[in-house]
N, C-alpha and C positions, 0 to 999 in steps of 0.2 A: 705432690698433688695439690696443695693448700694455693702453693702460687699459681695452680695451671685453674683451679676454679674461682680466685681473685680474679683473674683475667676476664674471665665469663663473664663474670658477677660484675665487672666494670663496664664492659660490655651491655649487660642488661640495665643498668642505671640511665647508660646514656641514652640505649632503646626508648626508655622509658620517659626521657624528660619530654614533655609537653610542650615546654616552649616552643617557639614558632622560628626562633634560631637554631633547632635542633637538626642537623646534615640529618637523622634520622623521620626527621618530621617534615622536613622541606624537599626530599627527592619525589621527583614528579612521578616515580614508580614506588609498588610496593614492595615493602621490605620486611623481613620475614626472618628469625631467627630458630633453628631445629633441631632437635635433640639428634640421635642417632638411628631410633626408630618413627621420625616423622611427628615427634610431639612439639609443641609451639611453643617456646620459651616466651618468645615476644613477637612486636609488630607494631608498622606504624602505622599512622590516622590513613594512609592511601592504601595500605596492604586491608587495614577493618572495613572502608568502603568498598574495595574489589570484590573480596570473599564474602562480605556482608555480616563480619564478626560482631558487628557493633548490633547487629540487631539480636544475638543469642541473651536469654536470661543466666543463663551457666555458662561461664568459662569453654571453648572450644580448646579439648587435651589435644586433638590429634587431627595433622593433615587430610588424613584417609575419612572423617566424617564429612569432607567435601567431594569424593571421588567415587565413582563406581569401582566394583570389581578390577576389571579390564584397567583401568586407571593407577590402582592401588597398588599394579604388579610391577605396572613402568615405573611408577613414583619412587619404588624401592631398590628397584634396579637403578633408578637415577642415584639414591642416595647411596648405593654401594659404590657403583661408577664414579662419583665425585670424593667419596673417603681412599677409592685407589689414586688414582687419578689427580686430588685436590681440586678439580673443579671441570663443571659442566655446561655451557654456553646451549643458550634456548633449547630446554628442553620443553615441548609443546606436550600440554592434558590441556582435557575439560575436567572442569568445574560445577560441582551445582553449591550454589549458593545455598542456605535455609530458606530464603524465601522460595525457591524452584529452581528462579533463576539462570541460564547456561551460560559459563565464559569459559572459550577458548582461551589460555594463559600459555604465554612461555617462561621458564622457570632458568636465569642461570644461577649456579650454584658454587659456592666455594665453602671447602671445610674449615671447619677452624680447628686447630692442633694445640694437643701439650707440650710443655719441656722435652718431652720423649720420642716426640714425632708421631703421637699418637690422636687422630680425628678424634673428637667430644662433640662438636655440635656442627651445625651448618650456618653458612648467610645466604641468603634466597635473596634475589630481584627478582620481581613479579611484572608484568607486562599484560597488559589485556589485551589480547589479540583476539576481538570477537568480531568488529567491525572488520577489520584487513581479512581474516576469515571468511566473511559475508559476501564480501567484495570479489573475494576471489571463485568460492561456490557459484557466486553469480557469474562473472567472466566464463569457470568451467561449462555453463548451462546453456550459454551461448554461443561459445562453439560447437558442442555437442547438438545443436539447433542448428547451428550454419551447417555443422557437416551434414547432417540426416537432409537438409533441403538439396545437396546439392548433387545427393548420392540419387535423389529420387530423380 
């Protein structure tokens, strides 16, 4: 177990580094590291502008203080879905930010495993899918408008 939590622990160093040549700090999505019940190990500068982490006073423990209800039951069935599975391709929530905030996000997901073949944590890509959302709600309203004009 010492080497399967080195591995982590390596893992979160390089999360971590700052620099501006960091693959973790330079992917134009957010990137997101998570325990087994949704807590946040880590994250980079694009994933704390999405969720809006960078503006908390206290450390953000866990996924679910950005989700409703309804949200919080997908999120966890994604993360069981991805520990059977090893990985889950856009999975679509909203999000409330701390400031209010709403982003529609799609979330894929891959486990990360020990020696054993045993899930420990997750790597999340984050996507902000608010605008393509918008676009689309709007597209739907206009058809929904075309049809009703032509029904009359």
């Amino acid at each position: 177990m010492n080497q399967d939590s080195s591995a982590l622990d390596k893992l979160m160093l390089r999360l971590t580094d700052k620099s501006e040549t960091s693959i973790f700090q330079t992917l134009p999505k957010g990137y997101l590291v998570l325990n087994l019940t949704g807590g946040i190990l880590g994250y980079n500068s694009k994933c704390m502008e999405l969720m809006g982490l960078g503006n908390n006073k206290e450390k953000t423990l866990n996924v679910d203080d950005f989700l409703s209800d309804y949200n919080k039951k997908r999120f966890m069935i994604m993360l069981e879905l991805a520990e059977l599975k090893g990985h889950i391709d856009d999975f679509e929530l909203e999000i409330t930010k701390p400031s209010g905030q709403i982003k529609i996000v799609w979330i894929s997901t891959s486990a990360i495993y020990d020696s054993n073949k045993r899930a420990i944590a997750f790597h999340c890509i984050i996507s902000d899918m608010t605008k393509e959302q918008m676009f689309l709600d709007q597209i739907k309203e206009e058809l929904l408008t075309s049809s009703r004009r032509l029904r009359k």
